[in-house]
C-alpha positions, 0 to 999 in steps of 0.5 A, a space after each residue: 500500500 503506497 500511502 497512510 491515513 492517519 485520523 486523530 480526534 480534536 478539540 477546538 483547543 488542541 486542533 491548531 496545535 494538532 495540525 501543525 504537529 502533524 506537519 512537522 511529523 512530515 505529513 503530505 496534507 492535513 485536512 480538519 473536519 467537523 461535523 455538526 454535533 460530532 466531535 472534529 477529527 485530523 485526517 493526515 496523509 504520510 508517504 509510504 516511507 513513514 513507519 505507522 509504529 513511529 507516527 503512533 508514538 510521536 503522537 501519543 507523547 505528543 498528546 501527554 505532553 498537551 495534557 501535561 500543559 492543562 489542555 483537554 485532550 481525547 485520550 484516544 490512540 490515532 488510527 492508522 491504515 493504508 490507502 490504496 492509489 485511487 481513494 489516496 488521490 481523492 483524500 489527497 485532492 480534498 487537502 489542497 483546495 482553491 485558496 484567495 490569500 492576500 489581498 490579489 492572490 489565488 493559488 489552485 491545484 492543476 485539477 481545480 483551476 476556477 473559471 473566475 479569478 475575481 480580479 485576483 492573480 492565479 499561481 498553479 501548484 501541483 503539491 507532490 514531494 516538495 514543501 510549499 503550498 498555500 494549505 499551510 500557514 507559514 506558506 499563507 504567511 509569507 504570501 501575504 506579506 510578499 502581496 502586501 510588499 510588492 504592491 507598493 514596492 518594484 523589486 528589479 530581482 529576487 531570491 528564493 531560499 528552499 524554494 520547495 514547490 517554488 510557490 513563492 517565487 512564483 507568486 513574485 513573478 505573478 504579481 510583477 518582480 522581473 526576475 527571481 532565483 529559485 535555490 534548494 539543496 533538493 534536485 526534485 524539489 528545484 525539478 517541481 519548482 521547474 513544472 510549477 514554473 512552466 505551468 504558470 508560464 513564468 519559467 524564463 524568468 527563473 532561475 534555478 540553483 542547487 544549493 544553499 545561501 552560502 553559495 550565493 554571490 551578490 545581493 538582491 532586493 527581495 530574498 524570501 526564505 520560507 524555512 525551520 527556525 534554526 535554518 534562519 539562525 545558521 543563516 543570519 549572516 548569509 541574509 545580510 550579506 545577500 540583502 541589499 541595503 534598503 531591501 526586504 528579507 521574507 522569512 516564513 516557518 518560525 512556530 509563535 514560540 520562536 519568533 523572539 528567538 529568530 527576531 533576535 539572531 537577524 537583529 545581531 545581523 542589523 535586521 529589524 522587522 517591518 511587519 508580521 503576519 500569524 496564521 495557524 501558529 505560525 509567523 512570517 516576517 518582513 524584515 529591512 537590514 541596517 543601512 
């Protein structure tokens, strides 16, 4: 059986909470459902690589952990099954819904494209292996702010640090940067980013690079970086350097909890913050280097 599904129940107190465990634990889509009178349940996706024991595990400990901070928990084990390709496509295609983010923005999967746009720009992304899509709120976060950024400012060119799908730099093509970098360690995720480029007709003015910050010369008004806190630490004095002065740093993937810590570790580095975004518990920022 290629794929799980793990379902879970969940209070309005812990769903949140729940939800963005879930994907840290590397699942391929979340998708919370509640019914009227029926207490909500997680349905989460994994590749047939997870171990279902390990899943199981990391979740009951999760959940003592919550109750031992005072939340009302269900104590009630996950449920975990294999699926077979044809109802995991349909599980699947219920994670990734047409989704309006920012004020101009509309990001659909290839299979639902809305025939009205509503005045908004459509980015196409076909979720697969790759992190990046508007279903999770680090994603969502920094979207906003890249919309809210670009529709007063005309960043000449810009860098995507883990571009993953490529969704961001994408969107910064779409919403009118001329050119953008696409970087990531990742060969199949710069592969994606590829397609998602070509599907969005912007794949000429992208740039794809294997790699990290490091391996970057130069520096650019417009780096987005949608990555784990600690990337963001190791990475603080790369940002500086690849910042141009009087330029905007995007970063997205810090947990509530690790805002000050991060905030701290760019402002070491001359970084201030701009402005903010929090969605689902996770916070995007907008940050200018010292001049």
């Amino acid at each position: 059986m290629p794929f799980w599904e793990l379902s879970l129940p969940a209070s309005p107190e812990t769903s949140e909470a729940l939800t963005n465990f879930l994907w840290e634990l590397g699942a391929l889509g979340v998708i919370d459902e509640e019914a009227d009178g029926a207490s909500a349940r997680l349905r989460a996706f994994f590749a047939e690589t997870a171990l279902p024991e390990a899943l199981a595990r990391a979740i009951h400990d999760y959940v003592v952990a919550l109750a031992a901070l005072g939340f009302t928990v269900a104590a009630v084990e996950p449920t975990i099954t294999p699926l077979v390709a044809d109802v995991w496509a349909d599980a699947w295609r219920q994670s990734f819904p047409v989704r309006a983010v920012g004020r101009r923005l509309l990001v659909a999967p290839p299979w639902d494209i809305p025939v009205s746009l509503d005045g908004r720009r459509l980015v196409v992304v076909e979720p697969r292996r790759a992190f990046g899509t508007s279903n999770h709120g680090s994603t969502q976060g920094c979207l906003t702010l890249l919309d809210a950024f670009l529709d007063s400012h005309r960043p000449s060119h810009g860098v995507d640090v883990g571009t993953g799908t490529g969704i961001l730099a994408i969107a910064a093509l779409v919403l009118g940067v001329p050119e953008m970098t696409a970087l990531d360690i990742d060969p199949d995720a710069l592969r994606e980013a590829r397609e998602n480029a070509e599907r969005n007709g912007v794949a000429e003015r992208l740039r794809f690079s294997l790699g990290g910050p490091e391996g970057l010369h130069g520096s650019a008004p417009l780096l987005l970086a949608n990555l784990l806190a600690s990337a963001h630490v190791g990475f603080a004095a790369h940002y500086r350097r690849l910042v141009a002065s009087g330029g905007s740093l995007i970063a997205g993937g810090l947990l509530t909890e690790e805002e000050l810590a991060v905030l701290g570790a760019l402002a070491v580095h001359g970084f201030r913050a701009l402005d903010r975004a929090e969605l689902d518990g996770w916070v995007s920022l907008r940050l200018t280097p010292a001049r």
